[in-house]
C-alpha positions in Angstrom: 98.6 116.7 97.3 97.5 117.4 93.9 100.2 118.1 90.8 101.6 121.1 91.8 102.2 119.9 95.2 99.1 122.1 96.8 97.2 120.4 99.5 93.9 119.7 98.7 91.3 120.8 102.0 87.5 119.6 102.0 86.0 121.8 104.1 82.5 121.1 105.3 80.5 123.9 106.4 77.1 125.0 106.7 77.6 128.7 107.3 79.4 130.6 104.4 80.4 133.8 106.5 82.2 131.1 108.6 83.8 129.5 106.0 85.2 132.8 104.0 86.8 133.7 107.6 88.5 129.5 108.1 89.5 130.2 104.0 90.8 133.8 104.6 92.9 132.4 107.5 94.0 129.3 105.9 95.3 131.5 102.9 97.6 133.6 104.9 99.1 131.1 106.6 102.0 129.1 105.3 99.9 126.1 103.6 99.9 125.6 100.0 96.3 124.7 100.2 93.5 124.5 97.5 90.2 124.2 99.4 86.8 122.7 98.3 83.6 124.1 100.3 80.8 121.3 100.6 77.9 122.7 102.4 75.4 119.6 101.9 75.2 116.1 102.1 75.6 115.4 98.4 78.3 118.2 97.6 80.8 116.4 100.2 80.0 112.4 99.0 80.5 114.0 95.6 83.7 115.4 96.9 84.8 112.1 98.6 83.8 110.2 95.6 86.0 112.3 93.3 88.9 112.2 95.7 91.9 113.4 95.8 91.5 114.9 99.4 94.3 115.1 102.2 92.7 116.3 104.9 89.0 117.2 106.2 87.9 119.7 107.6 84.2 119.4 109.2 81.9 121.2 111.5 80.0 119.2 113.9 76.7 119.3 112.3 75.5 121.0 109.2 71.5 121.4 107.4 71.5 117.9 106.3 74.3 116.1 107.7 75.8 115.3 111.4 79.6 115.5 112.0 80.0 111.9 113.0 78.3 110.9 110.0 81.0 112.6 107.8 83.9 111.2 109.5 82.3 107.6 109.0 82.2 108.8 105.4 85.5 109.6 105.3 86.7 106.5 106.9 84.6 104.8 104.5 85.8 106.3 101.3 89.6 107.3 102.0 90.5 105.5 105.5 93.9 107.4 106.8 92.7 110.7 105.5 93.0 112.9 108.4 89.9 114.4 109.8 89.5 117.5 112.1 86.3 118.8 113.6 85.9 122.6 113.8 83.1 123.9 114.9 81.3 126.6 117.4 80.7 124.3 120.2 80.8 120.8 121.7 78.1 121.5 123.6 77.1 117.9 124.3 79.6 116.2 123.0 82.1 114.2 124.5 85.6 115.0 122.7 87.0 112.0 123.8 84.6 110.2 122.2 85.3 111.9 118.9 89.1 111.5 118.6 88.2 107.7 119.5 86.1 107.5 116.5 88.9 108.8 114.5 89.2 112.3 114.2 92.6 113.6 114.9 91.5 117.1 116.1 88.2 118.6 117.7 89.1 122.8 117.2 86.9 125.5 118.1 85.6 127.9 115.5 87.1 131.0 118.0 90.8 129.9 117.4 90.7 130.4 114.5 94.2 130.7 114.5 95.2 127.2 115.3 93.6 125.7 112.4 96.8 125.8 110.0 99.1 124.3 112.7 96.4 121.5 113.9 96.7 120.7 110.0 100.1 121.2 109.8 100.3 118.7 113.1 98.0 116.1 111.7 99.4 115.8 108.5 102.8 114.5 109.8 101.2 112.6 112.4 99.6 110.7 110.2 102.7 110.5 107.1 104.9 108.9 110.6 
């Protein structure tokens, strides 16, 4: 949370149109959030480097960067930050898999909906 108690969101997205809908959702629902966009490679280490994140929030592969490779990013930089995958499809991937390499939730992009309560749910998993 950052001074004025606003939950700080990276969001990692390769599709702008996608993430104005997640950020248009995400502001009318009851977080107090502040959200950074990173759409490359370099835009979300330079994120992570600055930190101050609380929770990610990653699609599963981007132009230059692949899902699993952010979360080891995160784990590397700021282990215990909370990681969720959102994204379009799973096609091919094994969701098990991910929530055993440490991401708390695997979402699809068509609920949008539950994004703010998987955060919400995540975040006091992870403050327990």
């Amino acid at each position: 949370m950052d001074k004025t108690g606003s939950l700080h969101i990276l969001h990692i997205e390769d599709d702008r149109l996608d993430a104005e809908l997640i950020h248009q959702m995400l502001s009318r629902s009851d977080l107090d959030c502040r959200i950074t966009l990173a759409m490359t490679r370099k835009q979300y280490l330079d994120a992570l480097d600055k930190g101050d994140v609380d929770v990610v929030l990653s699609d599963n592969r981007g132009y230059d960067f692949d899902g699993l490779e952010v979360l080891r990013a995160v784990q590397h930089h700021h282990p215990g930050i909370p990681f969720l995958f959102l994204s379009g499809s799973y096609e091919g991937k094994d969701l098990g898999m991910l929530k055993a390499q440490g991401a708390a939730e695997c979402l699809l992009k068509s609920d949008l909906e539950g994004i703010a309560p998987a955060i919400q749910r995540v975040l006091r998993a992870s403050r327990a």
